[in-house]
C-alpha positions as CSV (number, residue, x, y, z in Angstrom):
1,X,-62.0,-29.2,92.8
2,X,-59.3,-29.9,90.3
3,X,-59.1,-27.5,86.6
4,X,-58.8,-29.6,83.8
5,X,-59.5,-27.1,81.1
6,X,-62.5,-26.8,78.9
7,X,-63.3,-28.1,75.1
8,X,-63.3,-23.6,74.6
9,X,-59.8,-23.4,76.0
10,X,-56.6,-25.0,75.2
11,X,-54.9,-25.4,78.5
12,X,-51.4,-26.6,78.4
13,X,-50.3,-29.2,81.3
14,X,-48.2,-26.9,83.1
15,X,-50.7,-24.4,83.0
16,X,-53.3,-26.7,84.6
17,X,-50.8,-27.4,87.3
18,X,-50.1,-23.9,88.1
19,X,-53.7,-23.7,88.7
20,X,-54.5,-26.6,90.5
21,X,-51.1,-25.8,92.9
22,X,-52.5,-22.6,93.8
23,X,-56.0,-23.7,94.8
24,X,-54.6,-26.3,96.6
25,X,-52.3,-24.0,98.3
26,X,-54.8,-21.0,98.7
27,X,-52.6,-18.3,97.2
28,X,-52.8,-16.2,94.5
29,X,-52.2,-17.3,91.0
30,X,-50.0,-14.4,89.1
31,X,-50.2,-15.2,85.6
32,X,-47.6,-13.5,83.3
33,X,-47.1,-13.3,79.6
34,X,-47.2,-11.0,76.6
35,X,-50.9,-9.2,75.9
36,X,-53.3,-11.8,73.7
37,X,-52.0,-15.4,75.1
38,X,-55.0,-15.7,77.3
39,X,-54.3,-14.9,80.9
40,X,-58.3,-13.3,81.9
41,X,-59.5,-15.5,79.3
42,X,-58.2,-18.1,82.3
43,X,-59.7,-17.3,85.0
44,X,-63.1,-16.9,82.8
45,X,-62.6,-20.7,82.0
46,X,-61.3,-21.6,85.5
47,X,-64.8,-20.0,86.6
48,X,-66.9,-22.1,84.3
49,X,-64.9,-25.6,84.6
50,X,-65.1,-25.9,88.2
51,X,-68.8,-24.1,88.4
52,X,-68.2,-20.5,90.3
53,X,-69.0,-17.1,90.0
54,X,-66.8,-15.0,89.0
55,X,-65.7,-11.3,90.5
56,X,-63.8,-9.1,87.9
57,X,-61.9,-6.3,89.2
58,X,-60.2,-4.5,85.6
59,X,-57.4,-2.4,87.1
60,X,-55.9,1.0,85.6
61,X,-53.1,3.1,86.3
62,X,-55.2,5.6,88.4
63,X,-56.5,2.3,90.5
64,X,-55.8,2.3,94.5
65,X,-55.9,-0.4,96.5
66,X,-58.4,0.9,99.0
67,X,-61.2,0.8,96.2
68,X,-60.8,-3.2,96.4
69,X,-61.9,-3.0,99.7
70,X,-64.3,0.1,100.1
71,X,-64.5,3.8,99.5
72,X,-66.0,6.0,102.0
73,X,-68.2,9.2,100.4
74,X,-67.8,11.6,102.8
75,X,-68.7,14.8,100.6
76,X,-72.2,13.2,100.2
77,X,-72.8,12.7,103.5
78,X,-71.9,16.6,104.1
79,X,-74.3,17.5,101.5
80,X,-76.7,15.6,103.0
81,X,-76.4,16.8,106.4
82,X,-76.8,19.6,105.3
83,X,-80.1,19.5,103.4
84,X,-81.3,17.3,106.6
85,X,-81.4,14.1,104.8
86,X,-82.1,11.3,106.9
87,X,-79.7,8.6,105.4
88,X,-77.4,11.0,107.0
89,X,-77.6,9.2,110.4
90,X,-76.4,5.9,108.4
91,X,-73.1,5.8,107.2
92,X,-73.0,2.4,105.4
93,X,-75.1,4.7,103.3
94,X,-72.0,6.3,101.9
95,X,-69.8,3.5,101.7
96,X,-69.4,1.4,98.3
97,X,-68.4,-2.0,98.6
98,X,-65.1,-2.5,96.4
99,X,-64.8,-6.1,94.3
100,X,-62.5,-7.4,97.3
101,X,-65.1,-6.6,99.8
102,X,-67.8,-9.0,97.5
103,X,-65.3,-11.7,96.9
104,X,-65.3,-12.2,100.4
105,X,-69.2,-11.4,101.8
106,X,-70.3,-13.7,98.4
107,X,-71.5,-16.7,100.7
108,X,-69.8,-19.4,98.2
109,X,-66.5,-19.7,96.7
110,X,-66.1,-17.6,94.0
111,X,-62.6,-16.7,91.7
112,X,-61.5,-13.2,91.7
113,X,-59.8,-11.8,89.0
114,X,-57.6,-9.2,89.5
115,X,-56.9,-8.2,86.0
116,X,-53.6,-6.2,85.0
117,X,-52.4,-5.3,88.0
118,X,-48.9,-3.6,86.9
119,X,-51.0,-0.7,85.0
120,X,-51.4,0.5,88.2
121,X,-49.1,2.5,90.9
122,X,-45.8,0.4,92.1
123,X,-47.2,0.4,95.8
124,X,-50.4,-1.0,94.5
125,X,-49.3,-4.9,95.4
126,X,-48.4,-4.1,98.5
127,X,-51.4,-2.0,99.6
128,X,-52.9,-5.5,99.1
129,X,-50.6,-8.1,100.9
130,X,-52.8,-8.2,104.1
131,X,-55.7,-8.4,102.3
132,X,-54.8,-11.2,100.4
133,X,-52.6,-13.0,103.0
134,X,-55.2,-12.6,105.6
135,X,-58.5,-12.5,103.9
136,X,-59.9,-9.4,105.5
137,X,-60.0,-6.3,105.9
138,X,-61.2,-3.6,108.8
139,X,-63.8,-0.8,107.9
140,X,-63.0,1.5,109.9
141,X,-66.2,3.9,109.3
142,X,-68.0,0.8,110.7
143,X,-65.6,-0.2,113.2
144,X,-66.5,-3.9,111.6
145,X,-64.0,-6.7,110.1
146,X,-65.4,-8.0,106.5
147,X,-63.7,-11.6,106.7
148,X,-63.9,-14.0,103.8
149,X,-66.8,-16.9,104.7
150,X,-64.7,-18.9,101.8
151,X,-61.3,-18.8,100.3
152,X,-62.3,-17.0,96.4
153,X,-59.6,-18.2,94.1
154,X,-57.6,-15.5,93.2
155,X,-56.2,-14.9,90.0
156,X,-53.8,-12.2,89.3
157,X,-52.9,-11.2,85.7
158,X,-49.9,-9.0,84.3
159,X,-48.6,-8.0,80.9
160,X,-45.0,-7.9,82.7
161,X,-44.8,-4.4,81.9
162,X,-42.8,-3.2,85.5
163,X,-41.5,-5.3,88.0
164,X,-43.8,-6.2,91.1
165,X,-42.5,-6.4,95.0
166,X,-41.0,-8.8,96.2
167,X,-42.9,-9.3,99.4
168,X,-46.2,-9.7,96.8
169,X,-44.1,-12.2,94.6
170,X,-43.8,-14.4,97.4
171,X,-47.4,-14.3,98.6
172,X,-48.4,-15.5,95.1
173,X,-48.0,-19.5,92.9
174,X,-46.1,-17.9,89.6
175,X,-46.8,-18.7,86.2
176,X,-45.4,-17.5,82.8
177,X,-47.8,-18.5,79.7
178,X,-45.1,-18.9,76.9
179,X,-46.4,-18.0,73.8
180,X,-47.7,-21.1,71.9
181,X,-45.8,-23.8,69.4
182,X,-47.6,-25.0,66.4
183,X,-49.1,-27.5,67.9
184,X,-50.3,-26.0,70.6
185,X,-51.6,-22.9,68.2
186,X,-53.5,-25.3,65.7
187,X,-55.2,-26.9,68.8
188,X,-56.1,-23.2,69.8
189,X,-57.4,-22.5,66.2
190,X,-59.6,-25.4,65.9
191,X,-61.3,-24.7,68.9
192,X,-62.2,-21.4,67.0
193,X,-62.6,-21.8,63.8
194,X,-63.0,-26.2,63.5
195,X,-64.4,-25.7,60.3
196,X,-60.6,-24.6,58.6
197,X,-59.2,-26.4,55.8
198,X,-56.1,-28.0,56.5
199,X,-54.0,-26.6,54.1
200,X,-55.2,-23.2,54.7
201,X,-54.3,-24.0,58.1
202,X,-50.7,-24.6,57.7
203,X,-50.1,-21.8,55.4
204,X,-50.9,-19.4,57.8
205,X,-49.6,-20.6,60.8
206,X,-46.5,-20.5,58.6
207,X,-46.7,-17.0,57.5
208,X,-47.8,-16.4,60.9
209,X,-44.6,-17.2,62.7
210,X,-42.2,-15.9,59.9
211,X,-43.9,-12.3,60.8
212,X,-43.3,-13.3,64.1
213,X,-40.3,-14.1,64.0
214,X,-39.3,-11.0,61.5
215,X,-36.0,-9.5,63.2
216,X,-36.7,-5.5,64.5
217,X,-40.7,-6.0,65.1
218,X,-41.6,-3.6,67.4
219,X,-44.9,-5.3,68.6
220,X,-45.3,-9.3,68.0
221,X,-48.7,-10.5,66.7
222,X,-50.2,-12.3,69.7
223,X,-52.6,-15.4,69.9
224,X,-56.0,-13.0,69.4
225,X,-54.4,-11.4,66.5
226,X,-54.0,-14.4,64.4
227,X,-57.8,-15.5,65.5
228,X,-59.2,-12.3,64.0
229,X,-56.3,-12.6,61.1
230,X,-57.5,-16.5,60.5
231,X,-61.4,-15.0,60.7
232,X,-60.7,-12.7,57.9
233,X,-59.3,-15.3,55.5
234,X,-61.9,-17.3,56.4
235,X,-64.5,-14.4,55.7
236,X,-62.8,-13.0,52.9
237,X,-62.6,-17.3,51.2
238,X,-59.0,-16.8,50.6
239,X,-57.1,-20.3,49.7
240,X,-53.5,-21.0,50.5
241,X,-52.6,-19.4,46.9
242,X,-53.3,-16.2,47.9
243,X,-51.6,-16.1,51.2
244,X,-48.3,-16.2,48.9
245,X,-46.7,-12.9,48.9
246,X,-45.2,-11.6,45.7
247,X,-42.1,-9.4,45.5
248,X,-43.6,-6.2,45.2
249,X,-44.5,-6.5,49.1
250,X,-43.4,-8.4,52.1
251,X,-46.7,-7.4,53.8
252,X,-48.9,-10.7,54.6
253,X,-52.9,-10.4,53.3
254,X,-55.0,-8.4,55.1
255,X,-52.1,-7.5,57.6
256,X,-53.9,-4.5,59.4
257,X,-55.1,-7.8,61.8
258,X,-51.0,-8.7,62.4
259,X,-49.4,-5.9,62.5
260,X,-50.4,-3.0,64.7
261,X,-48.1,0.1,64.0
262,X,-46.8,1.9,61.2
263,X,-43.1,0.8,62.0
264,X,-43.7,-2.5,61.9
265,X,-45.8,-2.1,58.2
266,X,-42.5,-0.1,56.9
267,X,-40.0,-2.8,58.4
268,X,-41.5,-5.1,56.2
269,X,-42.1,-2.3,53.5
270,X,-37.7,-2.4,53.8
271,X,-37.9,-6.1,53.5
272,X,-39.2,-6.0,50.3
273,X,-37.2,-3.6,48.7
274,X,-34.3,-4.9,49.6
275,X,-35.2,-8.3,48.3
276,X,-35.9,-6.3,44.9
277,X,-32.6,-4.4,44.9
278,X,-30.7,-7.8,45.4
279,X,-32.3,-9.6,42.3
């Protein structure tokens, strides 16, 4: 069971190590890097190359660990007592199976994605260690123990935006997606959009990283912003001519894809006029 990317999804080699590592080693793969350089894009592709299901769990910042596992509805079972209801006498009837508790009952190996973990509360990782470490859990409503019949691949994303324990850190194989070359972005955009002229191509990749690179941005443009800013140009039949900016505004065409606050529009709004004033 080896990852070796697929023709929708540029892989880079040490990516495809830090993949294969961590199946081979049965631990968690964290995968850090800024938003839009495709970390649950991964694990979407890591499902489809090597043929498994994949279990989503999309955390936020009011997320608790316990709903990975289970959550117990005890105020439904009161009702119901109380109206005589006979699922009353059940209790797996009030108990919701969390996406933890189906990774592990699934039968065949599947890969769990545990998407954006540091939205949620710093104890969060930890709440999780013996899950994780020991694939399984106790239900204690049940008195059972839900084990894992096989090892899901987990795969553990974060945008990096607070620091995560230590003790989790060490549970998990690390890897940081660096944000793409040129290379490795024009091998992205032809999987996308094969169909691009070459020239066109260039250009913006060009443009692309000088706004990137623009000194005082506030938010970077990301990977998925230049896929919907190269799908506009493309849309809009815009050649490599009217990419060029003229002095009356630094802005790039159709820039609302790039640039995603109104600081950002008026840095290069400054830009431009001070380009003017020194003429």
């Amino acid at each position: 069971m080896k990852f070796e990317g697929t023709d929708a999804y540029v892989a880079t080699d040490d990516l495809k190590v830090a993949v294969n590592a961590a199946v081979t080693l049965e631990r968690p793969l964290l995968v850090k890097g800024e938003p839009g350089t495709g970390k649950t894009e991964l694990a979407r592709q890591v499902s489809e190359a090597l043929g498994l299901r994949m279990i989503e769990w999309n955390i936020k910042s009011t997320t608790k660990a316990q709903q990975g596992l289970y959550e117990y509805d005890a105020v439904s079972r009161l009702r119901d007592s109380q109206l005589g209801d006979e699922r009353v006498h059940d209790v797996r009837n009030y108990i919701k199976r969390g996406k933890l508790w189906d990774a592990f009952d699934a039968g065949e190996k599947v890969v769990l994605l545990i998407d954006e973990i540091d939205k949620a509360d710093i104890e969060f990782p930890n709440d999780l260690l013996q899950e994780l470490d020991k694939m399984e859990f106790f239900v204690y409503e049940t008195g059972e123990t839900i084990r894992a019949k096989q090892r899901p691949i987990v795969i553990i994303t974060s945008n990096n935006e607070k620091e995560l324990p230590d003790a989790f850190l060490r549970r998990c194989f690390f890897h940081y997606i660096r944000f793409p070359d040129h290379d490795t972005m024009r091998a992205i955009v032809e999987v996308h959009h094969p169909s691009i002229k070459e020239q066109l191509l260039t250009t913006a990749l060009t443009q692309f990283y000088e706004v990137r690179e623009t000194p005082g941005l506030k938010k970077k443009p990301s990977t998925s912003e230049v896929l919907d800013w190269l799908k506009l140009l493309l849309a809009e039949d815009l050649d490599p001519a009217d990419l060029k900016r003229d002095g009356k505004s630094a802005l790039p065409k159709l820039h609302g894809a790039l640039l995603k606050n109104e600081q950002d529009v008026h840095l290069f709004e400054r830009l431009a006029f001070m380009a003017r004033s020194q003429r």
